[in-house]
C-alpha positions as CSV (number, residue, x, y, z in Angstrom):
1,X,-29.7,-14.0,15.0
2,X,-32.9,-13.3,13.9
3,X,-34.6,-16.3,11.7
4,X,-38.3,-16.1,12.7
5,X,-39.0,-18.2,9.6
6,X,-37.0,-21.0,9.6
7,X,-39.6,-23.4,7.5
8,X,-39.5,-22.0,4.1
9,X,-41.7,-23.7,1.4
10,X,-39.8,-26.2,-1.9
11,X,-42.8,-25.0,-4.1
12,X,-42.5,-21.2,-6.2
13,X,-45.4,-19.0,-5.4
14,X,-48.2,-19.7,-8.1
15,X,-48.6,-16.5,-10.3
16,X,-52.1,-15.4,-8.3
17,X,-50.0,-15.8,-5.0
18,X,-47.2,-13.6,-7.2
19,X,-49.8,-11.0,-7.7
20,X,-51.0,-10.8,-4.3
21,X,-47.7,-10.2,-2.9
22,X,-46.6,-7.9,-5.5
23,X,-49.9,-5.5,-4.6
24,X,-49.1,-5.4,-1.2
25,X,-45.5,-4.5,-1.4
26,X,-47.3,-1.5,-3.8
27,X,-49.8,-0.1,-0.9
28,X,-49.1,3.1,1.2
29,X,-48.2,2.1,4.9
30,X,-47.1,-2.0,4.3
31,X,-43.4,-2.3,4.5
32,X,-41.8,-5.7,4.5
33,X,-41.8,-6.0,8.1
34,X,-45.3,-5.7,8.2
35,X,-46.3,-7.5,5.3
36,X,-43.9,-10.6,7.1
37,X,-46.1,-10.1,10.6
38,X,-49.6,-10.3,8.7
39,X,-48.9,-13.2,7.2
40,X,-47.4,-15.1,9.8
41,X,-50.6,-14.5,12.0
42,X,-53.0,-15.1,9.2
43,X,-51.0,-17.8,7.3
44,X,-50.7,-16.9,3.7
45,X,-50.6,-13.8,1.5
46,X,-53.9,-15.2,0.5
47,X,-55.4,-15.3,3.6
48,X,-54.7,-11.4,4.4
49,X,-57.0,-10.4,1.4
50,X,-59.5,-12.7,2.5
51,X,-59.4,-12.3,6.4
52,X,-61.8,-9.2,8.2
53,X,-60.0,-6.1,8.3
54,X,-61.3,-5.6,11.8
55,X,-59.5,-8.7,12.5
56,X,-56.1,-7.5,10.9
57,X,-56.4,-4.0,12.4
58,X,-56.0,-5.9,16.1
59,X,-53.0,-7.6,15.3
60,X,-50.0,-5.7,17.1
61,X,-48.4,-3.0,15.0
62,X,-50.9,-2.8,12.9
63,X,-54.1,-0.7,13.3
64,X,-57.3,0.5,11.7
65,X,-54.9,3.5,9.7
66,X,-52.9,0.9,7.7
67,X,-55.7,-1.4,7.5
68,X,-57.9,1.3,5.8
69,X,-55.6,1.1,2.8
70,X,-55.8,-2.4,1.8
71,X,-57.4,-2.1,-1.1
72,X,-56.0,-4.9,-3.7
73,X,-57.7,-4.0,-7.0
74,X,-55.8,-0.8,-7.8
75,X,-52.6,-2.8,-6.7
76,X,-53.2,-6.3,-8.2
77,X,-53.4,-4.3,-11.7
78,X,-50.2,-2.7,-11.6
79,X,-49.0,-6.2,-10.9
80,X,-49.9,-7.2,-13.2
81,X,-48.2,-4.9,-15.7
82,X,-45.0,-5.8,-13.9
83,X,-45.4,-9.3,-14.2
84,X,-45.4,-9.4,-17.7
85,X,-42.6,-7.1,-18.3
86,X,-40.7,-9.4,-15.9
87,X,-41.7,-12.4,-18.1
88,X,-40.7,-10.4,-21.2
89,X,-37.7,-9.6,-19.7
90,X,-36.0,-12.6,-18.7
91,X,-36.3,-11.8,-15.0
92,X,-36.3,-14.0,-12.2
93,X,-37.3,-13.4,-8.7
94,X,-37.3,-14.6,-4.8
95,X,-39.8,-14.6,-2.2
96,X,-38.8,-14.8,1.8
97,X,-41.3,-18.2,2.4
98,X,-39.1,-19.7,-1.0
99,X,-36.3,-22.3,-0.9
100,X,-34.1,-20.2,-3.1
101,X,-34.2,-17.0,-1.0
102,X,-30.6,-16.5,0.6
103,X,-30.6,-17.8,4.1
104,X,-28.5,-14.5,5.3
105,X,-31.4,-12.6,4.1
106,X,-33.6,-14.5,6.3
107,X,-31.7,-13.8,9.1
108,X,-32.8,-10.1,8.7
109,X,-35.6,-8.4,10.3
110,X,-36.3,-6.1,8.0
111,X,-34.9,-8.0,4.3
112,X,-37.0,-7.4,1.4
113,X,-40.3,-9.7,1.1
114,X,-39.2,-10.2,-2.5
115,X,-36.4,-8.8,-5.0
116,X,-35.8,-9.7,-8.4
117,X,-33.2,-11.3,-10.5
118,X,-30.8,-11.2,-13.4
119,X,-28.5,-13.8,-14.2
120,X,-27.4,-16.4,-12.7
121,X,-26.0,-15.6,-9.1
122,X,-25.1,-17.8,-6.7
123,X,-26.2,-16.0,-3.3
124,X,-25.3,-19.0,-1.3
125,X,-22.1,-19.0,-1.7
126,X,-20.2,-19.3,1.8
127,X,-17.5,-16.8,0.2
128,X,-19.6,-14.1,-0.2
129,X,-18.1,-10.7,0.7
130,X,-19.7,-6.7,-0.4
131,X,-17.1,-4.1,-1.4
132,X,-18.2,-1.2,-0.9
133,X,-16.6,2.8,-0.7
134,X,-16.3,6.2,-1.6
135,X,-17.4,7.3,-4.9
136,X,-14.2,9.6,-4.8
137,X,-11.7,6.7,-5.0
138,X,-7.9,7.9,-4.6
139,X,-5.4,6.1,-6.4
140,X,-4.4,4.3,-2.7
141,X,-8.0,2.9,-2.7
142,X,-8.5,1.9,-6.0
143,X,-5.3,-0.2,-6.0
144,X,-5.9,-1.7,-2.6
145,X,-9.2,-3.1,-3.8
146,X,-7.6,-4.6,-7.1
147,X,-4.6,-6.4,-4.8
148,X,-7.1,-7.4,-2.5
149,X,-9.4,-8.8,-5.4
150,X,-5.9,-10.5,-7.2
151,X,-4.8,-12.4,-3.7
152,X,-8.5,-13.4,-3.1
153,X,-9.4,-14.9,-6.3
154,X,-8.1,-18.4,-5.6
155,X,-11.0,-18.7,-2.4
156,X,-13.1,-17.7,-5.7
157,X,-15.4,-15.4,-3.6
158,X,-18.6,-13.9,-4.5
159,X,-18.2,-9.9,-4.9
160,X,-21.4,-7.7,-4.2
161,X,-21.3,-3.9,-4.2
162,X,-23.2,-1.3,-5.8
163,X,-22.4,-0.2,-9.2
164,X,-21.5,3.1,-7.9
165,X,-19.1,5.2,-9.0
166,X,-15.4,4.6,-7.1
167,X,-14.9,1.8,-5.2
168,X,-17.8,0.0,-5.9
169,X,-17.1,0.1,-9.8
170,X,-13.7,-1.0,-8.9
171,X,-14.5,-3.9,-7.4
172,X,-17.2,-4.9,-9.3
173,X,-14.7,-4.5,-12.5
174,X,-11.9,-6.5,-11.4
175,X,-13.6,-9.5,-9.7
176,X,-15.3,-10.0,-13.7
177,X,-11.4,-9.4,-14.8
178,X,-10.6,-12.0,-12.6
179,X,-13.7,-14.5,-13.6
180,X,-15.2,-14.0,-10.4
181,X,-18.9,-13.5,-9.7
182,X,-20.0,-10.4,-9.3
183,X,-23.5,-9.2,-8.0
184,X,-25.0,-5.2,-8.3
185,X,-27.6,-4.3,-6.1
186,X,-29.4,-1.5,-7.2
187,X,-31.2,1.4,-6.4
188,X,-33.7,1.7,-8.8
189,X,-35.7,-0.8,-11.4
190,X,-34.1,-2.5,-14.0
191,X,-35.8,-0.5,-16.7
192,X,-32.9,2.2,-15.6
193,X,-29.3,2.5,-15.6
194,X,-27.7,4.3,-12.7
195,X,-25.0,6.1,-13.3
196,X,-25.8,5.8,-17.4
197,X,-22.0,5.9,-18.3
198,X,-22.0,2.1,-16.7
199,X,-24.2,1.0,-18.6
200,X,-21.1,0.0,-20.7
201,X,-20.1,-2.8,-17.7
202,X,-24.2,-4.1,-17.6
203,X,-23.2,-7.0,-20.1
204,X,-20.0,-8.4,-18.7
205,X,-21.3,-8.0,-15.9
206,X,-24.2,-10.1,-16.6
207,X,-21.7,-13.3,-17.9
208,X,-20.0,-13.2,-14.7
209,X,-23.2,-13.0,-12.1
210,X,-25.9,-10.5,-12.8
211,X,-28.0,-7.5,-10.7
212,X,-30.9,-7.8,-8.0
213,X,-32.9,-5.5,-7.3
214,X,-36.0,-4.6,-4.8
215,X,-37.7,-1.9,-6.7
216,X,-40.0,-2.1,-9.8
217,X,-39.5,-1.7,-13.5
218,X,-40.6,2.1,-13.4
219,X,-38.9,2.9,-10.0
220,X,-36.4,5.7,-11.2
221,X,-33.3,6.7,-9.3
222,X,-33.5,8.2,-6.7
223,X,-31.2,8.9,-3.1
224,X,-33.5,7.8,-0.5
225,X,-33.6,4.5,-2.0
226,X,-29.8,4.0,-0.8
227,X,-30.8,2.9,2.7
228,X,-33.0,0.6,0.8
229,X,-30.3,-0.9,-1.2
230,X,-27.8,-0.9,1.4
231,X,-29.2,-3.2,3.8
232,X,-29.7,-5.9,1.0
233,X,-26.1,-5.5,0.3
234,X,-25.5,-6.0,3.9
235,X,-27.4,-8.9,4.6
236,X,-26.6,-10.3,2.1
237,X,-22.6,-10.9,2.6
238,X,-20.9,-12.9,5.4
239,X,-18.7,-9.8,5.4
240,X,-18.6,-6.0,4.0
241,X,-15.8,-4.5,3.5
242,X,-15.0,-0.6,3.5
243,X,-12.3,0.7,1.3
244,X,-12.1,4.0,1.5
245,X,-15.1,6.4,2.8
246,X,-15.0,10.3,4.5
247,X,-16.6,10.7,7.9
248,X,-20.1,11.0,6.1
249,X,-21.5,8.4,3.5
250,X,-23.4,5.3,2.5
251,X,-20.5,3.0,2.4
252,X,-20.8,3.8,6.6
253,X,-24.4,3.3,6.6
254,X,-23.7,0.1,4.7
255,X,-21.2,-0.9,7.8
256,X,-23.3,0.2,10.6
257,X,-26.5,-2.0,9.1
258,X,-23.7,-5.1,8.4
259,X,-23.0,-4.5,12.2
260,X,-26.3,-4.7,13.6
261,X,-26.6,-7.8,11.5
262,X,-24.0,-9.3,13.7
263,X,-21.7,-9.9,10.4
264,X,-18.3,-8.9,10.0
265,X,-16.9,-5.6,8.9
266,X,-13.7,-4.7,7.1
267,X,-12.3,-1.6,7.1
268,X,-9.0,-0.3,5.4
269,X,-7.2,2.4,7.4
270,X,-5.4,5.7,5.8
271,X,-3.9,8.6,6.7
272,X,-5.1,10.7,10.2
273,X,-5.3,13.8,8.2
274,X,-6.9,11.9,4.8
275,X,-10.2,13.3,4.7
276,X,-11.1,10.1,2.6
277,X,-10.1,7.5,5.2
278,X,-11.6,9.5,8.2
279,X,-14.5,6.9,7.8
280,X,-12.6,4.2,7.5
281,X,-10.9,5.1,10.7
282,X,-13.7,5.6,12.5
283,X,-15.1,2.4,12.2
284,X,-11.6,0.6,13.5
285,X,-11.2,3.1,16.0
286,X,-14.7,2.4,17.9
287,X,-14.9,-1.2,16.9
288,X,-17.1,-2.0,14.4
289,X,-14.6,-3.2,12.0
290,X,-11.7,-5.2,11.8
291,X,-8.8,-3.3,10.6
292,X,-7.6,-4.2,6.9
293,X,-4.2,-4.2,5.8
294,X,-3.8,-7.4,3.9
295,X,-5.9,-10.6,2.3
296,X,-4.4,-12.6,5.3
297,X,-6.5,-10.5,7.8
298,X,-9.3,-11.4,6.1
299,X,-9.0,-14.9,5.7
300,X,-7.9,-15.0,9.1
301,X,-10.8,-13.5,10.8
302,X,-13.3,-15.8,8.5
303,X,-11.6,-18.5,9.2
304,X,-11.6,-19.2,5.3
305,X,-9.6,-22.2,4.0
306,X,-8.6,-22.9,0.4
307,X,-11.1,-26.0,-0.5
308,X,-9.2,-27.5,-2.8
309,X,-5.9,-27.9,-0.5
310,X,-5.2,-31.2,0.7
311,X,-3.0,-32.1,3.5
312,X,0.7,-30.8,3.3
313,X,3.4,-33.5,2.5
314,X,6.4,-33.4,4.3
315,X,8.4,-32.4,1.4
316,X,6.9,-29.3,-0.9
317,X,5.8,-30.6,-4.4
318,X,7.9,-31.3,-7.1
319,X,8.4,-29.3,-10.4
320,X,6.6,-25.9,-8.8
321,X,6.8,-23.1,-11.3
322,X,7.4,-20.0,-9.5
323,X,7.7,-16.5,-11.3
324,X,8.8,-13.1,-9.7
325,X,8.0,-12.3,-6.8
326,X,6.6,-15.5,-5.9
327,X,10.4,-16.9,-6.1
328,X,11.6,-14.0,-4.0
329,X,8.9,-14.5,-1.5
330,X,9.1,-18.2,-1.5
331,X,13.5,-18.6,-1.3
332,X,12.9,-16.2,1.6
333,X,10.7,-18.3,3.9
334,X,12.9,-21.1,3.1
335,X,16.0,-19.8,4.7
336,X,14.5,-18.4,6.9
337,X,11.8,-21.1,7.7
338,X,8.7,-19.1,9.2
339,X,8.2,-15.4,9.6
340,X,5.6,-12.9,10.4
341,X,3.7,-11.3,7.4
342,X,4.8,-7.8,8.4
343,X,8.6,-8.9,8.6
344,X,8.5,-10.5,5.0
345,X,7.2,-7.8,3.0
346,X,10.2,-5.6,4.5
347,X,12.8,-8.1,3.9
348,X,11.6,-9.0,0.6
349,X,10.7,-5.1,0.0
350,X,7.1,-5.6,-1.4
351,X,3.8,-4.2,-0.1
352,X,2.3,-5.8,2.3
353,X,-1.2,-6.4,0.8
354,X,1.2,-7.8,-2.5
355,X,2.8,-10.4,-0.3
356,X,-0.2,-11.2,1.8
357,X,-1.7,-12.7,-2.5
358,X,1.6,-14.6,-2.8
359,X,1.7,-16.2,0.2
360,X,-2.1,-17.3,-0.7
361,X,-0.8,-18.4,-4.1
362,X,2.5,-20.3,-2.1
363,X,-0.3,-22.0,0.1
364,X,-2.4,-23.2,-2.6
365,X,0.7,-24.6,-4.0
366,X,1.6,-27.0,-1.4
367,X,4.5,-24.9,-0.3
368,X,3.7,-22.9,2.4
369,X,1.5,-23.0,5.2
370,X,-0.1,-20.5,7.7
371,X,0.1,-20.3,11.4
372,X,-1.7,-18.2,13.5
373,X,-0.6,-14.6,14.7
374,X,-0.1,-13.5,10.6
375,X,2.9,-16.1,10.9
376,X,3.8,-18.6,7.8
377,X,6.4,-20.9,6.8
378,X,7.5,-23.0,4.3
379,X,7.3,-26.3,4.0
């Protein structure tokens, strides 16, 4: 993986360092990659305003053209503006060099320099997955997602996506139903709200994680800031996951930037002739992502294991309280003692991605456990 700065810095970037980096990030021509190169060579942010531009404009990549346009008064000013509405507003950021900048990020070539922060979000998280999909959600998609969310709340994961219409939405809204944290990356400043009729979900939102964001207070909507936001929602999950998306859209270019991350990708299979799965279906069908179908899959392929389990007894718990479908799921496995995932949803004639949440709820109760090849038993 890529992690060309491993060494990152315990102190917060004084304001003037703030400023410095903010103006650069503003001028024509210096993208994060770039802005990263120049001050590794030089040193500090500091340093690049201080250093010859004949010297800069001989460091590879770089040139006399780029060079040209680093001109910090104009830049430091509008900083400056945004500074203060940042203090006004409550909002926090995080800088590449900085302790608290997520170590997935780093592992980016091209992450952002520096994004900003509301709420209180916890990008370290190990559990941390992005949802993301069509904004033309069919009823199959919409309640896949929810199941998927209900069997993977006990592993209390982290849910980015973002706060489109369809799926993304639909995740966003059940993991805060569910207490989970929930993190929007958007596409435009904060001083906006994209699409307006969300702006109902900003606050609940906000008590169960919050928004990040690259782009500046006055930086409106606008499409060709998707790729933009898509590769922060990438980088910064240990996997994305695809619910639904046609053979065209972003929820694909989210996947293909997740892939050349080297992370894992998700992807939930539909119909051949469904032109909203044709995505979807595309991705299993050349590779790039692990096909879908249940909780278990998931858990399986990250290797994820309930933290708070401790080590199985010989004999299941005492006094369990099972309800429903749990009972029928649970009575099954123990006549029948251990049983492939596929096999027990016929038997006990429940969806599959409904029984792959029980048997994640049986597990955390002491009275199943999993074995490998989507096989459990009880007990």
């Amino acid at each position: 993986m890529y992690l060309p700065y491993s060494i990152v810095s315990n102190q917060m970037l004084s304001e003037k360092e703030l400023l410095q980096v903010m103006a650069l990030l503003s001028m024509p021509n210096f993208g994060d990659t770039l802005i990263k190169k120049l001050i590794h060579r030089v040193g500090s942010v500091e340093g690049i305003f201080k250093e010859k531009k004949s010297k800069l404009e001989k460091i590879e990549g770089v040139g006399p053209l780029r060079i040209k346009g680093l001109n910090p008064e104009h830049y430091l000013k509008r900083s400056e503006r945004e500074w203060y509405y940042m203090q006004e507003q409550g909002i926090a950021y995080r800088y590449f060099l900085d302790a608290n900048y997520p170590k997935r990020l780093l592992h980016c070539i091209d992450g952002p320099v520096l994004f900003f922060q509301k709420g209180h979000i916890d990008l370290e998280n190990k559990k941390l997955l992005s949802i993301v999909g069509t904004r033309r959600a069919t009823r199959y998609g919409i309640d896949f997602c929810e199941s998927l969310l209900d069997a993977l709340q006990p592993l209390n994961p982290v849910v980015v996506s973002g706060f489109a219409y369809g799926i993304d939405i639909t995740a966003q809204k059940k993991a805060a139903e569910l207490g989970l944290q929930t993190v929007g990356c958007l596409a435009h400043g904060f001083d906006e709200v994209y699409p307006k009729t969300h702006k109902r979900y900003m606050d609940r939102f906000m008590e169960h994680g919050g928004f990040i964001t690259e782009f500046w207070s006055d930086d409106l909507f606008d499409r060709k800031n998707f790729l933009r936001r898509n590769r922060i929602i990438a980088g910064l999950s240990e996997a994305t996951i695809v619910v639904e998306s046609a053979e065209k859209g972003g929820s694909l270019v989210t996947a293909d930037i997740a892939h050349s991350y080297n992370r894992e990708v998700f992807a939930v299979p539909g119909r051949a002739d469904d032109p909203q799965s044709k995505g979807c279906n595309d991705l299993i069908k050349s590779q790039k992502a692990h096909m879908l179908t249940s909780a278990a899959d998931l858990v399986y392929v990250l290797n994820w294991q309930i933290e708070s389990q401790k080590p199985k007894a010989k004999q299941p718990p005492l006094f369990v309280e099972l309800i429903g479908e749990e009972k029928i799921v649970y009575e099954y496995l123990k006549s029948s003692n251990r049983e492939l995932l596929d096999i027990i949803a016929i038997d006990c004639g429940l969806p599959v991605f409904k029984v792959a949440g029980i048997l994640l709820n049986l597990e955390m109760k002491g009275l199943i456990r999993p074995l490998p090849g989507k096989v459990f038993e009880a007990v």
